[in-house]
N, C-alpha and C positions, 0 to 999 in steps of 0.2 A: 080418811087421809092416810092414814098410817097404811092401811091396802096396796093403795095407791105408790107410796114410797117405795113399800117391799121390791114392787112389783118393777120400780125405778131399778132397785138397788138391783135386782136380779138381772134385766137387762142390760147395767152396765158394765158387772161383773161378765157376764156372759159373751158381753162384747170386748173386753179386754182380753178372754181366754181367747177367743178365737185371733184376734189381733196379733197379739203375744205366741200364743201355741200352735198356730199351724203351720205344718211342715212339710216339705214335700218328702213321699215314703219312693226310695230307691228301687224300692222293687215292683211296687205295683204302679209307680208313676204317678200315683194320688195324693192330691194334699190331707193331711192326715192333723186332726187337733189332740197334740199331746203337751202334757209336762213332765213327765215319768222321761229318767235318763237313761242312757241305756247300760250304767253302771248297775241303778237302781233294777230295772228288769233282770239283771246278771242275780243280780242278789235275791231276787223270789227264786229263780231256778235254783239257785244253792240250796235257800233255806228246805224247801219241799222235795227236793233231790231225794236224801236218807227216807223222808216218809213215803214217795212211790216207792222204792227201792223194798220197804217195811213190807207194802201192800198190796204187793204183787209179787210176789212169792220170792225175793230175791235176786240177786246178779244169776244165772245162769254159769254154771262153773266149769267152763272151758275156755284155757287161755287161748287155744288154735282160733276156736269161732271167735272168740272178743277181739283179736288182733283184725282178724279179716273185717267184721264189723264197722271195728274202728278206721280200719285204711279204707276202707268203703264210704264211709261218712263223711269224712275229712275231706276225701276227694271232691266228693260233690257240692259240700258247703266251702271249698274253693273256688268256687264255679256261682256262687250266688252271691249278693250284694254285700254281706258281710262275712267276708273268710276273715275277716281278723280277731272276731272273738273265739274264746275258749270252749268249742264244741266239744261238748261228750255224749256220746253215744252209746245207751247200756241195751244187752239183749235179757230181756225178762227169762226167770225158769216158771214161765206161768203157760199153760194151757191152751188159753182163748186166743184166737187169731186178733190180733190189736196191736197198734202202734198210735204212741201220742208226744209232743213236743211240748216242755214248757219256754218259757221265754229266760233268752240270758246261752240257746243253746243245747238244751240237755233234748236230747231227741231217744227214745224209748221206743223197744220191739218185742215183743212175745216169742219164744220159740215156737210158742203154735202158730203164727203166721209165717218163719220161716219154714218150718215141713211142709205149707202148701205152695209156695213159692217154686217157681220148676229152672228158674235162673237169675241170674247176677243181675242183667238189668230189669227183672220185674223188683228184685229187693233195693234197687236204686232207686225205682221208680219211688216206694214206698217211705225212702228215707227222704229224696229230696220233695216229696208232696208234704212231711213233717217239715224240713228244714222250710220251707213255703209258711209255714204256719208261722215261724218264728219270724224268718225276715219282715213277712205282713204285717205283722204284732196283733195277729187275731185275739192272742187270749188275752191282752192289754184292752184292747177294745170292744172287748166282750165284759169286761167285768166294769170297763169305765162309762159304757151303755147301762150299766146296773146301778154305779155309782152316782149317774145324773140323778135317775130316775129316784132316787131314795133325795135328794135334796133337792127336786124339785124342779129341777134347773131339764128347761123342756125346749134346747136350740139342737135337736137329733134333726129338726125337718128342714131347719139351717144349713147346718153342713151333714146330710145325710152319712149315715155310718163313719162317723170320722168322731167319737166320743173321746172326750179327757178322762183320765184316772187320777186317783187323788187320794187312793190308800192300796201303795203297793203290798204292804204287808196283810191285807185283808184277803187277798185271792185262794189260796188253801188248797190242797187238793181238789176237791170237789170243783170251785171256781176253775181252775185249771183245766179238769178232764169233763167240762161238759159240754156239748156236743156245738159245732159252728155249724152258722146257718147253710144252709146250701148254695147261697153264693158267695162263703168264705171257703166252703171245700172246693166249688170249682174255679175258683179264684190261686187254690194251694195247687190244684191238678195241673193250671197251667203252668205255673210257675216252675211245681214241678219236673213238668216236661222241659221247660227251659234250661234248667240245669242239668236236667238229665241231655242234653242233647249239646252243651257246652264242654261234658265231659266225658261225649264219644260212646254214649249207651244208646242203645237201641230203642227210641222211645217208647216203641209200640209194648215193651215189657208192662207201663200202667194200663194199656187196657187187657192185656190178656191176666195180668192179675185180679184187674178188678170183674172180668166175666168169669174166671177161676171160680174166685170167691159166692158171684151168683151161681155158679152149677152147681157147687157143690151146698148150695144151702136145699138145693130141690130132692137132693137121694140122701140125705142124711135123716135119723130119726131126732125128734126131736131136744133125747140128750146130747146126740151126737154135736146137733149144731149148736149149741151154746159155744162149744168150741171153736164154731164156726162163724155163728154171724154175728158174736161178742162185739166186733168191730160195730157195729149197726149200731150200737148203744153209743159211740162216740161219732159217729160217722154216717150220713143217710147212705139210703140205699145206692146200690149201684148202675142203677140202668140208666140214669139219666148221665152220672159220670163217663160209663163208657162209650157214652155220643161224644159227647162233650171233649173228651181224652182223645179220641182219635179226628176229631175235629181240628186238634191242635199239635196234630202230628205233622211234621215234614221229615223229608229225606235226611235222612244220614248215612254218608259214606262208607262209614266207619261200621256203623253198624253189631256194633259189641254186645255180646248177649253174655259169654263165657259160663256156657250153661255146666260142662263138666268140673270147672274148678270150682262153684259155687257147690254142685254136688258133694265133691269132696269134700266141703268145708263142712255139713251136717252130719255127713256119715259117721251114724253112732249116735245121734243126737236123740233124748230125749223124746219121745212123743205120747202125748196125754200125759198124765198126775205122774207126779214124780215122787219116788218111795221115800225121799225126804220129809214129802209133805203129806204124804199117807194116798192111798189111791183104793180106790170102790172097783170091784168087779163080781160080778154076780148077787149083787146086793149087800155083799160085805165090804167092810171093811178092812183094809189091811197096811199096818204101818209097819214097816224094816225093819226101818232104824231105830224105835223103840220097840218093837218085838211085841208085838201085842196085835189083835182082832179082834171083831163083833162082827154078828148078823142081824139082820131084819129083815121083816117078813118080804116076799117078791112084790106087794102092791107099794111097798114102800119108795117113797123118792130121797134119794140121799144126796146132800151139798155138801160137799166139803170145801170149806170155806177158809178164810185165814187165820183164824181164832178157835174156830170151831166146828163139829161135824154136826148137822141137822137132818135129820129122819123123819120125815112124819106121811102116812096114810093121805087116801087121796081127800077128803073134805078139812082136813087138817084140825080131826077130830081128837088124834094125837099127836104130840108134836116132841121130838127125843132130841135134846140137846147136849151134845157129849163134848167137854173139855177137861181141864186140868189144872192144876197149881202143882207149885214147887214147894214143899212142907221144910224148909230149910230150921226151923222153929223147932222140930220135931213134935208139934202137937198131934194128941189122940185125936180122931177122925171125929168124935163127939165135939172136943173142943175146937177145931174147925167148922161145924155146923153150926155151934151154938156161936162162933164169933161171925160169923159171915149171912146171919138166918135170923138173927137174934133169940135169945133161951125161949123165950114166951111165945115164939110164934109156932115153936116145937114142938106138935102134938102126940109125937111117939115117934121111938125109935127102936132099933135091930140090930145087933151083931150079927155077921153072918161071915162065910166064907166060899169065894169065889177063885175058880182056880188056882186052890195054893194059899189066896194073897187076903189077910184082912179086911172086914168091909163094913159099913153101918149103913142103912137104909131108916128114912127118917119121910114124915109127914107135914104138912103145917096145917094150922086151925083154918085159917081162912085161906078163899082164893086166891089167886094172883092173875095180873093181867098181862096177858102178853100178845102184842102187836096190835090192842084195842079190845082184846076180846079174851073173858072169863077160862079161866083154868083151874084144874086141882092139880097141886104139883105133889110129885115123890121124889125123893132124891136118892142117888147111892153116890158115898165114895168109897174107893178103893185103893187101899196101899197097893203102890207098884213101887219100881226097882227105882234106883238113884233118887230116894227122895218124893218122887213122883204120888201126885193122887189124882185119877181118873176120877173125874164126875160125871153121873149122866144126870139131866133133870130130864125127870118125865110128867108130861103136861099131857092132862086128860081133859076133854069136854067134862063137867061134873054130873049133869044125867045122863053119860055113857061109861061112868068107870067102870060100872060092873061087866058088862061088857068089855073093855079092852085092857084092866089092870094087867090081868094076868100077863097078856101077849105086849105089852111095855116093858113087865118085869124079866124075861126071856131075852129081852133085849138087852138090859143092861149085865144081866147073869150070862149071857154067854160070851162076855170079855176073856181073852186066855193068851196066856204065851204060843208064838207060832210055832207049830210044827215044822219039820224039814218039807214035808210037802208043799205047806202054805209058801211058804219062803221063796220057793218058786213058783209058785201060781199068786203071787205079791209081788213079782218081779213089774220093772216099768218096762213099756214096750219102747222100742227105738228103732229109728229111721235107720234103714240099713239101705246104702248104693248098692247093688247087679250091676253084671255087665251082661246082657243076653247074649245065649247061642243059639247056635242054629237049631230051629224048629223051634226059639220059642214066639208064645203069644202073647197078646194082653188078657186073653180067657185063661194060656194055662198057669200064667203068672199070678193071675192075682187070686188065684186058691189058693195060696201061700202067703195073701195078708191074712194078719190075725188082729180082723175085726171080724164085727157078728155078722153085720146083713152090709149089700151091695157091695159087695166085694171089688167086682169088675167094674162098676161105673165110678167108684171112686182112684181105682189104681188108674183108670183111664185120667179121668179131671188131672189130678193130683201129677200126671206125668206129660200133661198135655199132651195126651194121643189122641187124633181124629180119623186114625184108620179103624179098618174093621177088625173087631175084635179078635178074630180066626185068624187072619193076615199076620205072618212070621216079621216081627222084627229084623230089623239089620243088627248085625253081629256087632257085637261090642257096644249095643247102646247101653247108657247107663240111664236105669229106671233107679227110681224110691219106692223101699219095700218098706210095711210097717211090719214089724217082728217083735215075738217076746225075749 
């Protein structure tokens, strides 16, 4: 009986939500089952605002580009069902081509999706297919399709895709930026386009961004594209959108592209690792702003990551984890091991000295595990300047130390203050506007980007050129060069 009841109460509850909560959604025209207000929604974007902002490498620090951004964004989420909430639009100083919305507003861009962008309405496109995510309330109805399903409560085939939420404050980053299904994206594409076409941009800008972004995942190496197809992690692929986008294209008069002013608006801009956040080029590492470098060996893959920089061989027999603390305490480098390692698990330790700067290298008894799987760890830290203590942990297979000690300890030993040279061969590359002259090409052009491989098919993609490569530009186009 008591089954039986549950099974009462569930149904009745489940019939008052939808009685009570459904609503009709302005933008897609759909009746939608919510309780979540759209104060409350405001207030999750607030609260995880500061933590994207943490976690993706910062505001991007140009107030020319934020201004344009921002009058960019504004424009077009006046043009969608809710212009009267508090939009803020930040452009990330992060690498990977990606843009994400959370709810309440806050709509998010990478400057490495601006440098593949070749004008103002493909970067419209992009903003109002995010602003599309908000007015839908995808990510509301993405976590409250989560939040059924953990109580039980199984009316999703009732009112299809139309879920209640019932712990705003549970969403979090991750809930936030995980990825909508593919008929929530081409649900945001059209919408998109909607707006985009309300505010006199050229709509076709989302499909030539979204085949952009496909060309260029096919000539890039495989590090390359992490920068590249980053997006793909939030967002499916693009072939079936770019049916779909042009599908939903009509005429506009107007026809606004305003490719030159958009140009201006990057020139200078950042592209790839920024020397703020330390940037990898030829296997090393090299950071600026704190004046410091390391190598590893060429088969090595390096991440550099938000917390930390990761080195390891290809079966990830070794794995080199290199971070830091702030010694504000002023403690000996032993009594930071012994506090952070515990005394007893410390089976021997080293003074030693490493360009210039104090150092202790230290062992422990037993293994440790990391990412599910057994390790012998070493550790070194190193006095550095203001305070500063570099640490490397180096994590060995334990029947292959002998084998790879030596060429882990190489690693953390060849940490050093930059030279005048490094310092320029540590510089970040940035987007620089041309204006061509006569006789030039896109062959003779793009031997003067400085990247490694496919030089010309990317300066092609990247500038939307579909002539032939030999074929002389018209005078005074403005191309994107990548430069150190």
């Amino acid at each position: 009986m008591r089954i039986y009841k549950y099974k009462f109460l569930l149904y009745v509850l489940s019939s008052c939500l939808i009685f009570y909560g459904c609503a009709k959604n302005n933008a897609t025209g759909e009746r939608q089952l919510v309780i979540l207000s759209q104060a409350e929604e405001n207030d999750i974007g607030a609260k995880e605002h500061p933590n994207i902002i943490k976690n993706f490498g910062g505001i991007y620090d140009n107030q020319i580009l934020k201004n344009y951004i921002n009058d960019l964004g504004n424009k077009i989420a006046s043009n969608s069902e809710m212009p009267d909430i508090r939009w803020t639009f930040t452009v990330l100083d992060n690498p990977v081509v990606n843009a994400f919305a959370l709810p309440g507003g806050y709509v998010y861009i990478t400057r490495g999706l601006l440098s593949l962008a070749n004008d103002e309405a493909e970067i419209a496109s992009v903003i109002g297919h995010e602003i599309a995510h908000v007015t839908a309330r995808h990510t509301a109805q993405r976590h409250a399709k989560s939040t059924l399903s953990s109580v039980g409560l199984d009316i999703l085939n009732i009112v299809v895709g139309q879920p209640i939420i019932t712990n705003a404050a549970s969403i979090g980053i991750q809930g936030a930026l995980s990825a909508f299904s593919r008929s929530e994206e081409l649900e945001a594409d059209k919408l998109g386009i909607r707006y985009l076409i309300k505010s006199n941009y050229d709509p076709g800008g989302s499909y030539r961004f979204l085949n952009r972004l496909n060309e260029l995942t096919k000539v890039t190496s495989k590090n390359e594209r992490d920068f590249i197809s980053s997006i793909f992690s939030t967002h499916p692929k693009t072939v079936d959108r770019i049916k779909a986008s042009m599908a939903n294209i009509q005429n506009n008069p107007l026809n606004i592209r305003n490719r030159n002013f958009f140009l201006n608006a990057i020139n200078g801009m950042v592209y790839g690792d920024n020397s703020q956040h330390g940037m990898i080029k030829d296997n090393n590492f090299y950071h600026l702003d704190l004046n410091f470098s390391f190598k590893t060996p060429k088969n090595y893959q390096i991440n550099n990551n938000n917390n930390n920089v990761i080195a390891f061989n290809e079966n990830k027999e070794v794995v080199i984890i290199f971070d830091g603390l702030i010694n504000n305490e002023k403690l000996s480098l032993l009594e930071i091991a012994e506090s952070n390692y515990s005394r007893s698990s410390i089976n021997a330790y080293k003074e030693l000295i490493i360009d210039n700067h104090t150092a202790i290298v230290f062992e422990e008894r037993k293994t440790i595990k990391y990412k599910g799987i057994n390790y012998f760890r070493k550790t070194y830290l190193i006095n550095w300047l203001n305070k500063r203590v570099w640490r490397f942990s180096i994590l060995i297979n334990p029947q292959l130390r002998k084998k790879y000690e030596n060429e882990a300890d190489e690693i953390a030993k060849s940490i050093h203050e930059l030279s005048e040279d490094e310092k320029i061969i540590g510089r970040p590359k940035f987007i620089s506007i041309y204006e061509t002259h006569e006789g030039d090409t896109a062959a003779k052009l793009s031997k003067n980007m400085n990247i490694d491989k496919n030089q010309l098919e990317i300066f092609m993609i990247m500038n939307g050129l579909t002539i032939d490569s030999d074929e002389p530009l018209p005078i005074g186009t403005m191309v994107k060069m990548i430069v150190n």
